[in-house]
Residue, then its C-alpha position, 0 to 999 in steps of 0.5 A: x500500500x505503498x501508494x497512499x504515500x507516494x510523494x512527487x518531488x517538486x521539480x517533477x511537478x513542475x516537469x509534469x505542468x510543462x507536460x499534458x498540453x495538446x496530446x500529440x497525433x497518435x500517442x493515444x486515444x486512437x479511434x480506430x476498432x473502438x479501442x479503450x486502453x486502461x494502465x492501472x497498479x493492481x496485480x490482485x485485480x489483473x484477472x477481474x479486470x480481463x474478465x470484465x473487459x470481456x463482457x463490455x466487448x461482448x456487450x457493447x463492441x468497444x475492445x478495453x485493453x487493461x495494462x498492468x504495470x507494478x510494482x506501485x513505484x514502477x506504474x507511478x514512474x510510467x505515468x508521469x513520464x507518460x504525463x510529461x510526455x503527454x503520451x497518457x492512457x484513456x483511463x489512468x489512475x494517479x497514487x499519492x497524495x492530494x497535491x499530486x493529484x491536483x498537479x494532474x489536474x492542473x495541467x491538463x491531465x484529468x478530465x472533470x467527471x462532475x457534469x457525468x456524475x451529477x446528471x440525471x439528478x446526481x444518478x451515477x454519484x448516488x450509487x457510489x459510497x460518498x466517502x468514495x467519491x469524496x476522495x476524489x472531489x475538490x471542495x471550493x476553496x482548497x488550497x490546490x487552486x483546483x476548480x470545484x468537481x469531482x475528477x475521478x472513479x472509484x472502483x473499490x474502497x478500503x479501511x484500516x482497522x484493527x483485527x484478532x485471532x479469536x482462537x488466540x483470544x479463546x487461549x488468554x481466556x478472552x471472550x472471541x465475541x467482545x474485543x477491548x473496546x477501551x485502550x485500557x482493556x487494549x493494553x491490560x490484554x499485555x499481562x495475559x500474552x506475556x503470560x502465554x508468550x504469545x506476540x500482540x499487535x503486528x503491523x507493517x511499522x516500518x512504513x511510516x505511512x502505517x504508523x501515522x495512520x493509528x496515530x492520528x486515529x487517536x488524534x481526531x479520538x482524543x482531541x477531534x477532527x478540529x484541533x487535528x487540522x489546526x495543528x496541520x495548518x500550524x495554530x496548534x503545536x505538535x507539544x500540546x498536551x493532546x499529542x502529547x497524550x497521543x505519543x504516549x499511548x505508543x509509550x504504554x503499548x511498548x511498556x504492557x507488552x500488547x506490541x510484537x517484537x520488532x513492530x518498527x522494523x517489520x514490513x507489512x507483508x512479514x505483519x500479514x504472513x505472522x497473523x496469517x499464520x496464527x502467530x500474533x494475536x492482533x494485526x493493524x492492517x487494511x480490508x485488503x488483508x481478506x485476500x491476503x489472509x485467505x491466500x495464506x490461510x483458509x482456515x484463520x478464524x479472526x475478526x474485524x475490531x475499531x482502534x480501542x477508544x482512548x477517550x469518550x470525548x471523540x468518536x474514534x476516526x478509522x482511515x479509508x481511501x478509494x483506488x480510483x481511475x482517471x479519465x485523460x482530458x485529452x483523449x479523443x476517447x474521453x466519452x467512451x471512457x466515461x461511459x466504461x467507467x460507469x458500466x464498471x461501477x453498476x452493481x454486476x461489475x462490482x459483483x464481480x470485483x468484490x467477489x474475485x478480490x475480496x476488495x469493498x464494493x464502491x456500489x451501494x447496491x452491492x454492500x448487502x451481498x459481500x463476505x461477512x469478514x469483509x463486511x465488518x469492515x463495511x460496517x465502519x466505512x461511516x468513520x472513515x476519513x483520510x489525509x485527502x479528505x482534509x484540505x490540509x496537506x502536512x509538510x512531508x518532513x514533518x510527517x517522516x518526523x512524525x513516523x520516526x519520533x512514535x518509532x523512538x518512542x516505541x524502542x524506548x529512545x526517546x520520551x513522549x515529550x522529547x519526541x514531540x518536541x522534534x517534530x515540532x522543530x520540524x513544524x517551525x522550520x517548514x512554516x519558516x520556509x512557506x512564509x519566506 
């Protein structure tokens, strides 16, 4: 999931807006045979994707060619050589965050679906999850000069929850069918693993992106979305007593033995293959992991639970975003891609995504008709928020500041307050540089 993180330098940028002008003859869209070509990233949709192009040749004589390009830095680098060189696909999809997606947009890139998605009194946007399409929105005012619209599809949609092993749970005496629903009950779970030598929460830590993720989970929990995004915009200071109170749950995790060993150096794939396997009780992971999970293990016996509470005074905040398609504004396919990416989106053809790859459905219609595992995790997607919904973009030190200072904290070199101290001088530092 490396793409939820995914940064262009500012001089690609700038590559990119001297690209996506007038698409040269020939380098793409070509009409001839009706043809619609696809790039995409995601090697678990590959065969899904071939099938259903196979239906819409058959349904409408319109050939869609999906090309595959991983692993997720590969296919970033290829579409924005392909944007400088204005040599982009009729349909595309974008990884980062926000502020590249607007880059796109900016230059040409990416065509404004709203006129599509709201006609017929807002048909095709009703049967679509709003959180879904939110991902793909700009609100007036943002601070990407972006005009107002929504510029891309959905196609699928994740969360990011926690998850345990209810045979494990059964082991430390622990009831499968009621989870910790308090970080106290989380963290009191400690003695019982300790006792059994069992390992407790595994995630992929050494991604920062995963890490910041539970954190600001406890953020908008402890202090709400409010003081959350004015930390962002630079009016609250990282040395609040509510982050404070936020690094220090790491602190308490470290301390009661609720995290695995080796949490900050593991990768994801390692954190997936270890729950998989029946050897941590907890795992912090996204609702792709059903298709992982059930790849490693058939049989695994586990369920879906939110981040325990830290406070009553918030609701708890879960991460949610959408893999979503682009559509090229310069394509002389343009139409005809809308009209694919619509098709793509009714209920048969998110039947078919939600059955072959255990991914969320983005159609509505679709919810009741998915795996009670995946399920539990569309039970929340009404908590979900995510960076790009925000409007508020955190400098990329700072965020790698973030990361790092939660792992000090984790491996008991440095305090709470030391670490949020530095990421603080990080703050001052790029606020210093904006306001030159």
């Amino acid at each position: 999931m490396g793409y939820l993180k995914n940064i262009l330098g500012a001089w690609v940028i700038a590559a990119l807006l001297a690209g996506c002008g007038q698409t040269p003859a020939g380098t793409t869209g070509a009409p001839a045979g009706r043809k619609i070509i696809v790039w995409h990233w995601m090697t678990d949709r590959e065969g899904a994707f071939q099938e259903l192009a196979r239906r819409y040749e058959q349904e409408t004589g319109v050939k869609v060619v999906f090309e595959l390009y991983a692993p997720s830095d590969a296919y970033s680098q290829k579409v924005r050589g392909a944007a400088q060189a204005r040599a982009l696909p009729d349909i595309f999809g974008i990884l980062g965050e926000k502020r590249d997606f607007a880059a796109f947009i900016k230059a040409g890139c990416v065509a404004d679906l709203t006129g599509a998605m709201e006609a017929d009194d807002h048909a095709w946007e009703k049967l679509l999850l709003k959180k879904a399409v939110a991902i793909n929105e700009f609100k007036a005012g943002n601070p990407y000069g972006v005009e107002p619209g929504i510029y891309g599809v959905p196609i699928d949609f994740m969360t990011i929850e926690m998850l345990y092993n209810k045979g494990l749970f059964k082991e430390l005496g622990l009831d499968p069918d009621r989870p910790p629903a308090t970080f106290r009950e989380f963290i009191e779970v400690g003695d019982a693993l300790k006792a059994r030598n069992l390992q407790g929460l595994v995630s992929g830590w050494a991604e920062d992106w995963l890490i910041e993720c539970l954190a600001f989970n406890y953020a908008f929990n402890i202090m709400g979305q409010d003081k959350v995004l004015a930390t962002l915009r630079g009016d609250v200071p990282y040395t609040d007593p509510g982050w404070i109170k936020v690094f220090s749950l790491f602190k308490e995790m470290r301390e009661s033995g609720v995290l695995a060993e080796g949490v900050v150096t593991m990768v994801n794939k390692t954190a997936e293959r270890l729950f998989a396997n029946g050897k941590a009780v907890f795992a912090f992971n996204g609702s792709w992991c059903v298709n992982v999970y059930q790849g490693m293990n058939p049989a695994l016996d586990y369920a879906v639970m939110l981040p325990p509470e830290a406070s009553d005074k918030n609701p708890m905040s879960i991460w949610g975003n959408a893999s979503s398609f682009m559509v090229n504004d310069r394509s002389k396919n343009r139409e005809e891609a809308v009209t694919f990416l619509r098709w793509l989106t009714r209920r048969d053809q998110q039947a078919v995504l939600a059955q072959r790859t255990s991914n969320l459905p983005v159609n509505i219609e679709c919810l009741g008709n998915i795996s009670s595992i995946l399920a539990q995790f569309a039970d929340d997607v009404e908590l979900t928020t995510h960076p790009n919904l925000w409007g508020v973009p955190e400098f990329p030190p700072v965020t790698e500041a973030f990361a790092r200072g939660i792992q000090s904290i984790i491996i008991g070199e440095k305090t709470p307050e030391q670490a949020a101290a530095d990421v603080q001088k990080v703050k001052e530092r790029e606020l210093s540089r904006k306001r030159k």
